[in-house]
C-alpha positions in Angstrom: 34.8 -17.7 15.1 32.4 -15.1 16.1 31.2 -15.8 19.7 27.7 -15.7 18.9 26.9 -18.1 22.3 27.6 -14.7 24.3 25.0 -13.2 23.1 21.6 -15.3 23.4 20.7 -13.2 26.3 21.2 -9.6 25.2 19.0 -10.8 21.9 16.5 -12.4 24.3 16.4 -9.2 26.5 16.1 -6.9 23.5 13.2 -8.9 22.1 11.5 -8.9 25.5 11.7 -5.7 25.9 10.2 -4.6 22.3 7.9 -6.9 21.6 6.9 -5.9 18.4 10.1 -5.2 16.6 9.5 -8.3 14.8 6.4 -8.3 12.8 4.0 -10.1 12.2 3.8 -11.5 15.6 4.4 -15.4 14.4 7.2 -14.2 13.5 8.4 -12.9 16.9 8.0 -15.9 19.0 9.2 -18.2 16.4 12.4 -15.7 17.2 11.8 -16.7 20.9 11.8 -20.0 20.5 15.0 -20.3 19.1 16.8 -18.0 21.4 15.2 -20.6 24.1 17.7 -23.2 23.2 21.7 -22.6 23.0 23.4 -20.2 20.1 26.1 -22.4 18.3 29.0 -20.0 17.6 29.6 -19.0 14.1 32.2 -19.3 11.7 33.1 -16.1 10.1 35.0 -17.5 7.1 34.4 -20.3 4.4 36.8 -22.5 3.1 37.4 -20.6 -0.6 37.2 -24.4 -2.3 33.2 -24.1 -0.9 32.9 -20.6 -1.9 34.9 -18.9 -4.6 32.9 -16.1 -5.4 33.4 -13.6 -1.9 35.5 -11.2 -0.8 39.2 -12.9 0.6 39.7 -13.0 4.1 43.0 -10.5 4.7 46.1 -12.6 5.1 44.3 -15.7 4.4 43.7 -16.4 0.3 41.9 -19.9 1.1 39.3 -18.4 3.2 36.2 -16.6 2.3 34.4 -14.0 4.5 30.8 -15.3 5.6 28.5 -13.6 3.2 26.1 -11.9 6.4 29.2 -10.7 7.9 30.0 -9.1 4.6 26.7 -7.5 4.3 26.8 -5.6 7.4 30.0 -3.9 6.4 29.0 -3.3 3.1 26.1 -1.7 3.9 27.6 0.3 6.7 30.2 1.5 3.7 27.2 2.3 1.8 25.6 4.6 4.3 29.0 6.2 4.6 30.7 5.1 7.8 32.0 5.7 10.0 31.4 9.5 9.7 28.1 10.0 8.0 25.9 6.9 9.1 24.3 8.1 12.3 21.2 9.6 10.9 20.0 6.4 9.1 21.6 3.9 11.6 19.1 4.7 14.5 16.0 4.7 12.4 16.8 1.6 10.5 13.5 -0.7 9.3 14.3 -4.2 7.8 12.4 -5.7 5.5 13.0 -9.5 4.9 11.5 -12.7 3.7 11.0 -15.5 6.0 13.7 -17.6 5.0 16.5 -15.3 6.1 14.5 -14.5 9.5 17.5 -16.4 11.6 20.2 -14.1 9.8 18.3 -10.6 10.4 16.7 -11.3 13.4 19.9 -13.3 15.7 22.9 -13.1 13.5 22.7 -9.3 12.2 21.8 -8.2 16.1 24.4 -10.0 17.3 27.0 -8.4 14.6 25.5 -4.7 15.4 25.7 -5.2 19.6 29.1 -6.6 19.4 29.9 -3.3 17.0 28.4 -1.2 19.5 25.9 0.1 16.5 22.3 0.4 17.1 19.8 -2.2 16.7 16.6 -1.8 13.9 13.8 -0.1 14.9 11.9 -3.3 13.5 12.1 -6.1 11.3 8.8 -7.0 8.8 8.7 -10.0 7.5 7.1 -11.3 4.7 5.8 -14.8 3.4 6.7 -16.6 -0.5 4.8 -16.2 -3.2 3.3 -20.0 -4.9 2.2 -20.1 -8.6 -1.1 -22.2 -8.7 -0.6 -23.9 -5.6 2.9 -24.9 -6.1 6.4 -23.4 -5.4 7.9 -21.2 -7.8 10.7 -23.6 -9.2 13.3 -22.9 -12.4 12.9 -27.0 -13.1 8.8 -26.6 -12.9 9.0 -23.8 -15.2 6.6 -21.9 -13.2 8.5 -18.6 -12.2 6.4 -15.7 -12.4 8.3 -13.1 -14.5 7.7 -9.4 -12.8 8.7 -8.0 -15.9 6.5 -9.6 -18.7 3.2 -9.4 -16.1 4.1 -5.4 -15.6 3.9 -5.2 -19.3 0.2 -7.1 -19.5 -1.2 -5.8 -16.3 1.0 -2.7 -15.8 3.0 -1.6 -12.9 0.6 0.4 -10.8 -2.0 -3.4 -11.4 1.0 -5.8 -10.6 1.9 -3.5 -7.5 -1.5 -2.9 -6.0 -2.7 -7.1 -6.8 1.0 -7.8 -4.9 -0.1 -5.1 -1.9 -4.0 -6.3 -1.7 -3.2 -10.0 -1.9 0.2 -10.0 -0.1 -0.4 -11.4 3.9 2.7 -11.6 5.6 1.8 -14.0 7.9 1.2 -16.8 5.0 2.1 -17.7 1.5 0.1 -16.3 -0.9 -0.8 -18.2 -4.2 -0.4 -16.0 -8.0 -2.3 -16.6 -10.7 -3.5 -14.6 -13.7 -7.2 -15.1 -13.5 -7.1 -14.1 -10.0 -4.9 -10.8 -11.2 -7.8 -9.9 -14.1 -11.4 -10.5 -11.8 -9.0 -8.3 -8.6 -8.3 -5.4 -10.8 -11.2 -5.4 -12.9 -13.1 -5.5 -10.2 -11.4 -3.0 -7.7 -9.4 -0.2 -10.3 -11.9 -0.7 -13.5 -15.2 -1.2 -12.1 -15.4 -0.2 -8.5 -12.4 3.1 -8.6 -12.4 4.0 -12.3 -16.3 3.6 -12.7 -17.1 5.5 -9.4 -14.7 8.3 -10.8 -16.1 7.7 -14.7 -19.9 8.4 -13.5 -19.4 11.7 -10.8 -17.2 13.3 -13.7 -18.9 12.9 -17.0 -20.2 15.5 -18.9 -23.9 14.5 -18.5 -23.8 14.2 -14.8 -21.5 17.2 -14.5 -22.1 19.8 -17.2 -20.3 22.3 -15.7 -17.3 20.2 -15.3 -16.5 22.2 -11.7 -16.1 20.6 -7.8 -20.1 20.8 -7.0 -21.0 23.1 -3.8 -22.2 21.0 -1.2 -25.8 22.3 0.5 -25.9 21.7 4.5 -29.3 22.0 4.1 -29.6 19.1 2.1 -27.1 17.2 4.6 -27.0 18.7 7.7 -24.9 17.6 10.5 -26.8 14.5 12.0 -26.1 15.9 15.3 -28.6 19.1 14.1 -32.2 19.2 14.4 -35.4 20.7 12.5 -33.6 20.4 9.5 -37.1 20.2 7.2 -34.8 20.0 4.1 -32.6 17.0 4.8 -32.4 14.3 2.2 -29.4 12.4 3.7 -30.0 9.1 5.0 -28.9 7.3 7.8 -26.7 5.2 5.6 -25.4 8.6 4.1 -24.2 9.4 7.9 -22.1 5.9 7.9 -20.2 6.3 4.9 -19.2 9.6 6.2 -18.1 8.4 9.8 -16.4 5.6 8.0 -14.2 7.7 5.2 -14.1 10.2 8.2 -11.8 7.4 10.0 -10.0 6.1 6.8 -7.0 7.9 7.1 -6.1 7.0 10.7 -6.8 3.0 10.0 -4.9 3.2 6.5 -1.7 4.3 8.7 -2.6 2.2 11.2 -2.2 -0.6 9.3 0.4 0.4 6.8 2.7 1.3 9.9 2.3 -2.5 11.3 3.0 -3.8 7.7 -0.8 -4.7 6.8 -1.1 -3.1 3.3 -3.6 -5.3 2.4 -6.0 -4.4 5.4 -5.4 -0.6 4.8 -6.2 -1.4 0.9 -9.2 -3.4 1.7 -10.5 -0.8 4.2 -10.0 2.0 1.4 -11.8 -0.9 -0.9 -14.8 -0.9 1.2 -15.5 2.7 1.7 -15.0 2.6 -2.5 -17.9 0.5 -2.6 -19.7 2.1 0.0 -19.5 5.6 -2.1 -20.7 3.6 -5.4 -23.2 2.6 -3.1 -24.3 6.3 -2.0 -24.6 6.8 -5.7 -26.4 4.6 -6.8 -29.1 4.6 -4.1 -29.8 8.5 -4.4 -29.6 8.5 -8.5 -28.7 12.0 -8.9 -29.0 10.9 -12.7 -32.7 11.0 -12.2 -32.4 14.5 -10.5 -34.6 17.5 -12.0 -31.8 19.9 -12.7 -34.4 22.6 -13.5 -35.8 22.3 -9.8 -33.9 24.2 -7.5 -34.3 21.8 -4.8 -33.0 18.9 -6.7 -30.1 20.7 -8.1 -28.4 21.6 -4.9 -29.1 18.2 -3.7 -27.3 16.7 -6.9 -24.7 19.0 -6.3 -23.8 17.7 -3.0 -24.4 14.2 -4.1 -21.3 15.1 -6.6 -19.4 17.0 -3.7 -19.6 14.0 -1.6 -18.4 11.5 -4.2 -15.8 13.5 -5.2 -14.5 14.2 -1.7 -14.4 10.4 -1.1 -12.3 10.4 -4.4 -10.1 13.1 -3.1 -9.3 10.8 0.1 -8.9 7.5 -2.0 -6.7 9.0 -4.7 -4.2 10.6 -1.7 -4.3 7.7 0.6 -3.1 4.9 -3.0 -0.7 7.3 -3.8 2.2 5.0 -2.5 0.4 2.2 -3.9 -0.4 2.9 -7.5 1.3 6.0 -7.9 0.8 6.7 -11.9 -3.2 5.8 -11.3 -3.7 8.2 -8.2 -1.8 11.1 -9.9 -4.1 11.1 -12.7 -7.3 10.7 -10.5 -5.9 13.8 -8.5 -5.5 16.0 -11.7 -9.2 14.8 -12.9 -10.3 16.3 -9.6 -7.8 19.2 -10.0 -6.2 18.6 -6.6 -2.9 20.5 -6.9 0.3 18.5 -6.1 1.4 20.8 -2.6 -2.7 19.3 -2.1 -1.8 15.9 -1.9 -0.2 15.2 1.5 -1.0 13.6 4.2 -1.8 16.7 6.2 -4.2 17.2 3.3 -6.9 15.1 4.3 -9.8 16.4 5.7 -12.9 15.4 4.6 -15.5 17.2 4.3 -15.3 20.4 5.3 -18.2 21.9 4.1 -20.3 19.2 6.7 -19.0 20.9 9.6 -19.4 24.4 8.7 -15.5 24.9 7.6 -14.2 26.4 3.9 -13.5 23.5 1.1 -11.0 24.6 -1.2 -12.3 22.7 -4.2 -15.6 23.9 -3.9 -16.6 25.9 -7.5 -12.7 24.8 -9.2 -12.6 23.6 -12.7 -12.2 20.0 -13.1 -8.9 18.8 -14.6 -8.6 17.3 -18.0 -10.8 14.5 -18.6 -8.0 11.2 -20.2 -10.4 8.5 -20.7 -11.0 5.9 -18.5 -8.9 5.4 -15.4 -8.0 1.7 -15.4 -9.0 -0.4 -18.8 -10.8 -3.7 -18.1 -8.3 -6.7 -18.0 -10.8 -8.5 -20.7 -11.0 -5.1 -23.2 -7.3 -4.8 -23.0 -6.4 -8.3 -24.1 -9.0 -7.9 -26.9 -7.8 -4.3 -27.9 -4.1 -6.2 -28.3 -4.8 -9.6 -30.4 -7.2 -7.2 -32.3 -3.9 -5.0 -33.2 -2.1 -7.8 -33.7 -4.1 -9.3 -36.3 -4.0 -6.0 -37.9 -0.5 -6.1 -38.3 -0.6 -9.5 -40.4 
């Protein structure tokens, strides 16, 4: 037996004194609440007639070792212990789903403080998956297969629909007309289009990272500016793609992907917004004037680009790499210490400014809708 009673109130001082080592919060007190009432202590073996399939307890054939207790060691063995499992063992994260909260958040502890091992630095958890409202059962037949939706939707749209519709806190519901309107919407139409129309040859004939004109947009803190053509709503979107950064690792540190994707969502549409409303289509490129204005239009949309396609990197990694070579941001470019935006606004030296666009590949994410019609047309070629 493993004495687990002895140690309700070192796991109730641990948790009281980090309160957010368990995340989300619900999480946490449901944690409290059970370490409220007494610890039953735990068997650390099964009878082998109940479970066949574990490791042997020594010097005992008929018992099995419990499968958590087994864990621990094996991952200890894993990380090389005992000599080479100090660097990882104090910066341990856990990621778990809710039904094994009990085992990582009061039996695991339990096992490291009586090993004299550190505890993790903190422990996400994460809510199921349904399928149309329902549990995901083998008898229902309704198990969503990774694999086969990777293949229609492809990896980089299965992860970033998983990321943008995945809260913690709840179950979240899975089904493939939510998938197409989500990534039609947010990759095809809203990224991929905003990239499609700043890049193309008629908007950009020179194919090159415009110059932006100060002139044009001056800092809104300057005066007697008799050339300005920014707006006031021009001045927002900056301020807010300004800010991006620091609230997309804001949230991704407290395990909100989907707020730091749906903040990078609306500054998407805000920068399809600034497009649209200034038209630089309908710009005189013969006019001095306009020119430099469309050029900063361009330099603008492109720096929001340049900030989008850094910050999804972890997200949809194939999509953001080929966004970052249209834009012909370097790969030693495409760090975290890499994003300021802007430059040119305050008066500082933007790399990009004048460089040759990458290769243009066609579009950046295909339309769900085009993509199904593209394949049943090539499979009714085949017959």
């Amino acid at each position: 037996m493993f004495r687990l009673s002895e140690f309700r109130i070192p796991l109730l001082h641990w948790l009281q004194e980090h309160p957010r080592v368990i995340q989300p919060e619900r999480f946490y007190h449901i944690v409290l609440r059970w370490l409220e009432e007494d610890l039953p202590d735990l068997s650390v073996s099964r009878q082998r007639s109940r479970l066949n399939w574990g490791i042997k307890v020594p010097g005992d054939p008929e018992q099995t070792i419990y499968v958590w207790l087994d864990a621990l060691v094996n991952y200890l063995t894993v990380a090389g212990y005992p000599e080479e499992h100090e660097d990882w063992s104090r910066v341990t994260y856990h990621v778990v789903g809710k039904d094994i909260l009990k085992f990582h958040a009061i039996y695991w502890p339990a096992f490291l403080i009586a090993s004299g091992l550190p505890l993790p630095q903190a422990i996400y958890v994460h809510s199921h998956w349904t399928a149309n409202g329902l549990k995901m059962s083998k008898s229902l037949g309704n198990v969503v297969n990774p694999h086969e939706k990777s293949q229609r939707f492809t990896v980089d749209g299965l992860r970033y629909f998983l990321l943008r519709q995945g809260v913690p806190d709840t179950d979240c519901d899975y089904y493939d007309d939510k998938m197409v309107k989500l990534l039609n919407s947010e990759l095809a139409d809203s990224l991929g289009g905003l990239l499609n129309r700043c890049t193309a040859v008629n908007m950009n004939p020179e194919q090159t990272y415009p110059s932006f004109c100060t002139t044009c947009f001056p800092e809104l803190t300057s005066t007697g500016s008799s050339n300005r053509r920014s707006s006031m709503e021009d001045y927002h979107l900056i301020k807010l793609v300004s800010c991006l950064p620091a609230e997309v690792e804001h949230h991704f540190e407290n395990f909100r992907i989907y707020k730091g994707l749906e903040a990078i969502n609306q500054c998407v549409r805000l920068t399809n917004g600034f497009v649209q409303r200034h038209a630089p289509w309908k710009l005189n490129r013969n006019d001095e004037h306009d020119l430099r204005w469309l050029n900063t239009i361009l330099h603008v949309s492109l720096e929001c680009l340049r900030v989008f396609g850094i910050l999804l990197q972890p997200v949809i990694p194939v999509l953001a790499d080929r966004l970052l070579d249209r834009l012909s941001v370097e790969s030693s470019e495409r760090t975290w210490d890499d994003l300021a935006f802007l430059r040119k606004y305050r008066g500082g030296y933007c790399p990009f400014e004048g460089r040759a666009l990458g290769p243009d590949t066609g579009v950046l994410f295909c339309r769900l809708d085009k993509l199904e019609a593209m394949k049943t047309s090539m499979r009714s070629k085949k017959y």
